[in-house]
C-alpha positions in Angstrom: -44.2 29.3 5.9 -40.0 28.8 6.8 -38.3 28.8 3.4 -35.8 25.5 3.2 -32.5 27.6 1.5 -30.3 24.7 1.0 -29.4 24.8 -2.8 -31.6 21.4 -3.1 -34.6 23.2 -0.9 -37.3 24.0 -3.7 -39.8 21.4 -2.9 -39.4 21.6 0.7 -41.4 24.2 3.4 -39.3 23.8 6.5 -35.7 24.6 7.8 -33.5 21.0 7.6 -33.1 20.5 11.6 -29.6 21.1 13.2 -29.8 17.6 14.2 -30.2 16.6 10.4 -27.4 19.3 9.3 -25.0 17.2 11.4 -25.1 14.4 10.6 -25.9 14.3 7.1 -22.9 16.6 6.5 -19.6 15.7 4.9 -18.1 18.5 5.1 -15.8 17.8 7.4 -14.0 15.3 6.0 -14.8 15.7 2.2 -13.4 19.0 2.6 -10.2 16.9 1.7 -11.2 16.5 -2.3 -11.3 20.6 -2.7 -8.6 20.3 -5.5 -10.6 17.7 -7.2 -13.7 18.9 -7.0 -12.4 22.1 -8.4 -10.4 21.0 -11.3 -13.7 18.8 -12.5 -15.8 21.7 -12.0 -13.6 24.0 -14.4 -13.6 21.1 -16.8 -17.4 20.7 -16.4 -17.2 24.3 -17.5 -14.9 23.9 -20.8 -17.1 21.5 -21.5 -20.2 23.3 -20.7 -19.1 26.5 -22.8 -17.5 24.1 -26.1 -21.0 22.9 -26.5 -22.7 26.0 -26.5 -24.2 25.6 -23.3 -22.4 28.5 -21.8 -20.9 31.3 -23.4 -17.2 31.9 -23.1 -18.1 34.9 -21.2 -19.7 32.7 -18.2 -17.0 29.7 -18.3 -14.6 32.4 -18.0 -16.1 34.0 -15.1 -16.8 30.6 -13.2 -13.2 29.5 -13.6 -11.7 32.9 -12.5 -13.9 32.2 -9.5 -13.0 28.6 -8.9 -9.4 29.5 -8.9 -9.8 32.4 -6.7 -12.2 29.7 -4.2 -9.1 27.6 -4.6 -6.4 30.3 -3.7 -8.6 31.1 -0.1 -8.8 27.3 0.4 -5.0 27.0 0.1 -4.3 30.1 2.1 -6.9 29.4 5.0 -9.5 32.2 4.5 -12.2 30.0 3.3 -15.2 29.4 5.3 -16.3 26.0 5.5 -19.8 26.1 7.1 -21.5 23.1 8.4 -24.7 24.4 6.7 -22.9 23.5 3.4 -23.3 19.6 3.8 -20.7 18.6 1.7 -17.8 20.5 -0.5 -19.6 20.6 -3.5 -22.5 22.8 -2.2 -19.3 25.1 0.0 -18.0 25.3 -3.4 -20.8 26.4 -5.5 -22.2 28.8 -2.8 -19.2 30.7 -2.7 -18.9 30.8 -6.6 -22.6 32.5 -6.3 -21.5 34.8 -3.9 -18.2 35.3 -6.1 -19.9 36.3 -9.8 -23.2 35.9 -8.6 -26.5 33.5 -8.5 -26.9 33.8 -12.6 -24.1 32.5 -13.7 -22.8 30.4 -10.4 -25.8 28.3 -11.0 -25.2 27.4 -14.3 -22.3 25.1 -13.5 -24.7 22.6 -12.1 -26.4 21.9 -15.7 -26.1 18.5 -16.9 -24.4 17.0 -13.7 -25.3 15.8 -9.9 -24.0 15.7 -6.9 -23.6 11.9 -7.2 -21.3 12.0 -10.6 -19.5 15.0 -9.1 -18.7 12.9 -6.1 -17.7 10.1 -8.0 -15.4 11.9 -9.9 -14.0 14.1 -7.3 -13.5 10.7 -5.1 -12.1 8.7 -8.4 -9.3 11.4 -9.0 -8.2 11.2 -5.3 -7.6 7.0 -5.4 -6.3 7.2 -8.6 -3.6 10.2 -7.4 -2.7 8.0 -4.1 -2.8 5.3 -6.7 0.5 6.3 -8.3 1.6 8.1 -4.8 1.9 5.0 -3.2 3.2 3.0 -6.7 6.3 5.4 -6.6 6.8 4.9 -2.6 6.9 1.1 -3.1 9.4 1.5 -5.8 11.1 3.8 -3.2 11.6 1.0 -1.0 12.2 -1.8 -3.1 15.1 0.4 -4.5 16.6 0.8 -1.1 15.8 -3.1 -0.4 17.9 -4.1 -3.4 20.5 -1.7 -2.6 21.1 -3.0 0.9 21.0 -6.9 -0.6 24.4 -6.2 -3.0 26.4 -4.9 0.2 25.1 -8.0 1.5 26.1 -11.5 -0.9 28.3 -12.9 1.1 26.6 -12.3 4.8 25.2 -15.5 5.7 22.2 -16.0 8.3 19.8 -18.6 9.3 17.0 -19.5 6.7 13.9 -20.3 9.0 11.0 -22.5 8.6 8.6 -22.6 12.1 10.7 -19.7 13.0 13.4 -22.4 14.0 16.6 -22.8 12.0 16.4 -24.3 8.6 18.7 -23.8 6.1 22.1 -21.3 5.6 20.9 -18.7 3.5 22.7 -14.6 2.6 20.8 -11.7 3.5 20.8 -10.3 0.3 18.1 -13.5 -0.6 16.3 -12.6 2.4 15.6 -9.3 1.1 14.9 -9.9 -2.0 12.2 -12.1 -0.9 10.6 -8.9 0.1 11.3 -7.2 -3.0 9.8 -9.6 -4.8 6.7 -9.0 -2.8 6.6 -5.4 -3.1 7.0 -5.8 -6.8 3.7 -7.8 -7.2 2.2 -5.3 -4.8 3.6 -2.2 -7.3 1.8 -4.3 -10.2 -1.9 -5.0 -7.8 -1.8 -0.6 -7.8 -0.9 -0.2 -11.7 -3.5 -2.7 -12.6 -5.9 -1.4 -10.3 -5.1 2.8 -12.2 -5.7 0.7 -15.7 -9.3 -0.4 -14.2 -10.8 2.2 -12.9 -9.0 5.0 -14.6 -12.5 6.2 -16.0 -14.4 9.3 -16.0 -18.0 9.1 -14.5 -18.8 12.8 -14.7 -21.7 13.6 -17.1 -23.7 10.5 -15.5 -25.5 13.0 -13.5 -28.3 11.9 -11.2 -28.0 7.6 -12.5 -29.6 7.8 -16.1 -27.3 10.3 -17.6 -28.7 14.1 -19.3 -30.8 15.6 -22.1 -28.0 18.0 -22.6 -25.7 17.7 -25.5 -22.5 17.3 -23.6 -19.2 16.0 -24.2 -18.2 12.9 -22.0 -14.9 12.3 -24.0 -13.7 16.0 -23.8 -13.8 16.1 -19.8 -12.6 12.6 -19.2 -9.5 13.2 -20.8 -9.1 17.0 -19.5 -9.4 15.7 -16.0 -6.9 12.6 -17.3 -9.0 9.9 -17.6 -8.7 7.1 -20.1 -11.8 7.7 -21.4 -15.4 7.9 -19.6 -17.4 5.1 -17.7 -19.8 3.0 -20.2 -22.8 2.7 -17.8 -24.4 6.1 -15.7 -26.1 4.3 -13.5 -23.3 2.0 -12.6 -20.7 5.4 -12.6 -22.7 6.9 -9.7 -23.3 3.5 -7.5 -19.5 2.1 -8.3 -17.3 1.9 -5.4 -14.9 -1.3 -7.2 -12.0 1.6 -7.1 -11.9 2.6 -3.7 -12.2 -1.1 -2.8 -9.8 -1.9 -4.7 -7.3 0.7 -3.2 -8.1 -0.5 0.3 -7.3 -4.1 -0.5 -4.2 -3.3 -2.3 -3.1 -1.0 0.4 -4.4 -4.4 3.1 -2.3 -6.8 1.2 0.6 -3.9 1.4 0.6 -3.6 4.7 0.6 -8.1 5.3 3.9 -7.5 3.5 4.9 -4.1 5.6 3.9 -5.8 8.7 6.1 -8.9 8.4 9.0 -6.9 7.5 8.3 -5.1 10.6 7.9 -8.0 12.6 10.8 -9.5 11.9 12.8 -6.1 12.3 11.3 -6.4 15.5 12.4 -9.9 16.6 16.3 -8.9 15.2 16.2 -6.1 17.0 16.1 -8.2 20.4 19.2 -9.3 21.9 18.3 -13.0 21.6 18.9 -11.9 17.6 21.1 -9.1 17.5 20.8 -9.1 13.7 20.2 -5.6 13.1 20.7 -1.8 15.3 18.1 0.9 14.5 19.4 4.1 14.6 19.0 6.5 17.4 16.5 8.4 14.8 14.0 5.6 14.2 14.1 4.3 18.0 12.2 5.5 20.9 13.0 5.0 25.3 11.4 4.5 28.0 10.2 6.6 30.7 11.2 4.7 33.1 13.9 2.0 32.1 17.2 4.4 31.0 18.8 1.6 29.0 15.8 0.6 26.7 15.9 1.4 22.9 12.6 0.4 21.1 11.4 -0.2 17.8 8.4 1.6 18.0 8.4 2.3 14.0 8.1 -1.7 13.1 5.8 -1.9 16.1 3.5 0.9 14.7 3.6 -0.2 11.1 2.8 -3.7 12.4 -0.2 -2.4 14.7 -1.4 0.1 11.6 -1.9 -3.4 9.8 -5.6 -4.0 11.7 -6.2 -0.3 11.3 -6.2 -0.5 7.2 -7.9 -4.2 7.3 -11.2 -2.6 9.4 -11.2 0.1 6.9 -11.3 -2.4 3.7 -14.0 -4.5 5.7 -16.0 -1.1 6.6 -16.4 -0.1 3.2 -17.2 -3.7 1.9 -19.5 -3.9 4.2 -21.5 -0.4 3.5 -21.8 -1.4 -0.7 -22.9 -4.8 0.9 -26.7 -5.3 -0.5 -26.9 -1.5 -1.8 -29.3 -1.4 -4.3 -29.0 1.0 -7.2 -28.2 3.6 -8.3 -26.7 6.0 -5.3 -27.5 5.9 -1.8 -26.2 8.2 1.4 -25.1 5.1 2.6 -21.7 5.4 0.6 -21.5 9.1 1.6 -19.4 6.6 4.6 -16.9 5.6 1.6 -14.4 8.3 2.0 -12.9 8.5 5.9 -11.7 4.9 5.9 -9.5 5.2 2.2 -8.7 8.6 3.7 -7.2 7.1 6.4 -5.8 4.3 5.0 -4.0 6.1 2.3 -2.1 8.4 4.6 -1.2 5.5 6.7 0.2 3.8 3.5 2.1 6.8 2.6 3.4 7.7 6.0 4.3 3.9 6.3 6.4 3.5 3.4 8.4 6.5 3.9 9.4 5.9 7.3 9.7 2.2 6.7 12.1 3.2 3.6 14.5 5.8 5.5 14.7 3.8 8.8 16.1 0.7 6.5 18.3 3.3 5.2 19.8 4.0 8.8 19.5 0.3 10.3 23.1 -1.7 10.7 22.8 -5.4 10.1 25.2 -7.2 12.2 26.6 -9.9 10.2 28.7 -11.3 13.1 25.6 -11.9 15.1 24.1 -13.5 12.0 26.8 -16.1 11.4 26.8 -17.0 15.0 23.3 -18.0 14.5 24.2 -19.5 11.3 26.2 -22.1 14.2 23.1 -23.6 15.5 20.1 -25.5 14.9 22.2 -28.2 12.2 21.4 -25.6 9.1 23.7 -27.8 7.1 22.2 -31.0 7.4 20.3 -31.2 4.7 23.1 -30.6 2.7 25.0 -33.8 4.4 21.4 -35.8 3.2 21.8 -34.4 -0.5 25.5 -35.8 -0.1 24.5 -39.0 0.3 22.0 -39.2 -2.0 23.5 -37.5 -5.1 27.7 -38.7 -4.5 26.4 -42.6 -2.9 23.2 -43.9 -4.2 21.6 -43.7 -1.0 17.8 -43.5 -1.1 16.9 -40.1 0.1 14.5 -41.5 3.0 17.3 -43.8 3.9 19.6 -40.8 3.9 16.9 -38.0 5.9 17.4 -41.2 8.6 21.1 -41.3 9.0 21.4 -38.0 8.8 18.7 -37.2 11.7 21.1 -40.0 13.5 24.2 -37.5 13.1 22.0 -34.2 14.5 21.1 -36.5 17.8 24.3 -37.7 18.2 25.6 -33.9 17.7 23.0 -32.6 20.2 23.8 -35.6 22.6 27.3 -34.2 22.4 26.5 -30.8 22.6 27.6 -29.6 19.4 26.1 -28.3 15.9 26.0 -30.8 13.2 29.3 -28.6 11.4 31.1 -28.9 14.1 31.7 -32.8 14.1 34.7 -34.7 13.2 34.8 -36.8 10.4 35.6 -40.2 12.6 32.4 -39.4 14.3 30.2 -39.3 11.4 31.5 -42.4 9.8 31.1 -44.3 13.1 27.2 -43.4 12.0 27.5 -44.3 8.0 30.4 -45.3 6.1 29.4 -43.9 3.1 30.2 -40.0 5.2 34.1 -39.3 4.2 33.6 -35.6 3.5 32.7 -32.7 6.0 33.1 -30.4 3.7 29.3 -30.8 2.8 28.6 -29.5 6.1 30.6 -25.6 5.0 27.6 -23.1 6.0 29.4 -21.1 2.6 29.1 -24.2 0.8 25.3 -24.9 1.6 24.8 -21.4 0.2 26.4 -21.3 -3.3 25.1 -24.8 -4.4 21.9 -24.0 -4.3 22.0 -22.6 -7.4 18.7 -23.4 -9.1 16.7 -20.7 -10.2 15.5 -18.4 -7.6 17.9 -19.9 -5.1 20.2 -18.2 -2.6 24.1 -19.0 -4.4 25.3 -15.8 -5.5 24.6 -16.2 -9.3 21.2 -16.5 -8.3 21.1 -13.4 -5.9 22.5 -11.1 -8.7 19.6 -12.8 -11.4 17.5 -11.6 -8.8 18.8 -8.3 -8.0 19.3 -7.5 -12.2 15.1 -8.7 -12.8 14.5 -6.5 -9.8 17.0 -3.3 -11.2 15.2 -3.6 -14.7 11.8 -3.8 -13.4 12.9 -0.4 -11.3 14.1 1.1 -14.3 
């Protein structure tokens, strides 16, 4: 009779296949939660020895040889062997070969594989949690920096992507600051959530052993433990969670991108990247490309397919823990270093890029931006019923266009010929447009720096 050795192998009579041992291992990928897995085993160990479980004699031993297991994984020398399955088993086998088989395999009492996973896997996403929380503030900081050098630029509003109204760049940024913010708030709420211990759920129904739940969930810096074991070991809300937050960053990453993209052409010519965020071509000499925008744009689908993997896995899972979620890990893995990567090259390019406001108040000259303002006019300094005024005025763009000329740049005489009641041009001032729209959340000055001063106290 072939004896099974895996650390799980009493009850079994054969060797696991190779075929099995490949695919049914993590290892090669888990192998990314060593720190975790480590710093819950030693508090797993505290806790172990407080309640007279261990001595001090054996904690002391098995956290000496968890730091030492740490210290080869940092420095290379550790083995990882396929054999292992997964990081917890690497980890505990080399503890046993460390201070031995009797007191290495006393760490295991009163936990699983399937709370130790959740809790290795909860401490990364709540770590990338506030990783990515302080890279957003990063770039919202640069993004409000940028806006006060830039009140007074003016540029083209858009609505369709056509011209729409005169608005500064500063507002135009800080409508993406705005959206970063709530996206800063979706990660902090999501930490407050799931910030929970689920070690000492073990298998799904919790232990006989008189252990301390509340002792290791705030070692390990938890709020406090999970309420439910067999929930603990089955829940996968936080990683979801992460992967839409980090989706919903990347909408607001990508359309930044995109349009960094589009003024980056010469039919813009908003905005130069540097030479250190811009790529050539092999064959055209004079090309320079925004291949960062285009990659944070394209890395968009990349982090959507990995929130609708993982959706898709807890889809119908019935409890407590299956190996189906065992495929939870390689898709927030992924989509956390994207995130991370993202945002700090996003953040330093926008540091480098030039915004050419000449190009921007050319553009400002087409497209009528101003005739709304000439509607207003009418309506608030003449009586005129606003419909009645929206059709005089579209009467003064066709007759512009007709003439081959923006809406600002007709005389007087010509726009009376259209309605008496227009006797001022000075309606039609791009500058003008700007600073009375000063209602709340507008684009006049006063309302740019409310912005920018809620956005400066938010960033602390």
């Amino acid at each position: 009779m072939t004896e099974n050795k895996k650390l799980w192998g009493g009850r079994f009579t054969q060797e696991a296949s190779k075929l099995l041992e490949e695919f049914n291992a993590s290892i090669g990928f888990d192998k990314n939660l060593y720190k975790f897995d480590i710093k819950g085993s030693i508090a797993h160990a505290k806790m172990l020895a407080k309640q007279g479980i261990l001595s001090n004699y054996e904690k002391d031993q098995i956290c000496k040889g968890l730091e030492q297991i740490s210290s080869e994984i940092d420095s290379g020398s550790f083995e990882f062997k396929i054999s292992d399955e997964d990081i917890h088993m690497a980890i505990e086998s080399r503890l046993s070969e460390i201070i031995g088989k009797d007191i290495g395999g006393k760490l295991h009492t009163a936990r699983s594989r399937n709370d130790q996973v959740a809790v290795d896997f909860r401490q990364y996403v709540m770590s990338a949690n506030l990783e990515i929380s302080t890279l957003i503030k990063e770039l919202m900081k640069t993004l409000t920096n940028i806006a006060k050098d830039h009140l007074n630029t003016l540029m083209p509003g858009f609505t369709h992507l056509q011209h729409a109204q005169p608005v500064s760049l500063a507002y135009h940024l800080m409508a993406y600051s705005f959206m970063f913010m709530r996206d800063y708030e979706r990660f902090i709420s999501s930490f407050e959530r799931n910030n929970f211990s689920p070690l000492g759920s073990a298998a799904l129904a919790g232990t006989p052993h008189n252990i301390d739940r509340e002792f290791t969930a705030l070692e390990l810096g938890f709020k406090a433990p999970t309420f439910n074991a067999m929930d603990s070991v089955s829940d996968r809300d936080f990683a979801l969670e992460i992967l839409f937050n980090i989706s919903v960053l990347f909408m607001h990453t990508s359309r930044i991108s995109e349009e960094l993209v589009l003024w980056s052409s010469s039919e813009f010519g908003f905005v130069t990247m540097s030479d250190k965020f811009s790529t050539g071509s092999s064959i055209m000499p004079q090309k320079k490309n925004p291949d960062v925008a285009e990659l944070i744009r394209g890395k968009t689908g990349r982090v959507y397919g990995n929130l609708v993997g993982l959706l898709t896995v807890m889809k119908s899972l019935p409890l407590a823990y299956n190996k189906d979620t065992q495929e939870d890990k390689e898709g927030v893995f992924d989509s956390v270093n994207s995130a991370k990567n993202s945002l700090v090259i996003l953040n330093e390019m926008l540091k480098t890029t030039k915004f050419n406001s000449s190009n921007m108040l050319k553009a400002c000259q087409k497209g009528h931006l101003t005739a709304t303002d000439l509607a207003d006019y009418l309506v608030s300094k003449k009586g005129t019923p606003f419909r009645k005024a929206h059709h005089i005025v579209g009467e003064c763009v066709a007759k512009a266009e007709e003439m081959g000329l923006d809406l600002s740049q007709m005389s007087l005489d010509e726009l009376s010929k259209i309605d008496k009641n227009i006797d001022n041009t000075k309606v039609l001032s791009l500058e003008n447009s700007k600073e009375t729209r000063n209602s709340y959340g507008g684009t006049a000055n006063s309302s740019v720096l409310k912005q920018i001063e809620i956005l400066e106290e938010f960033l602390g």
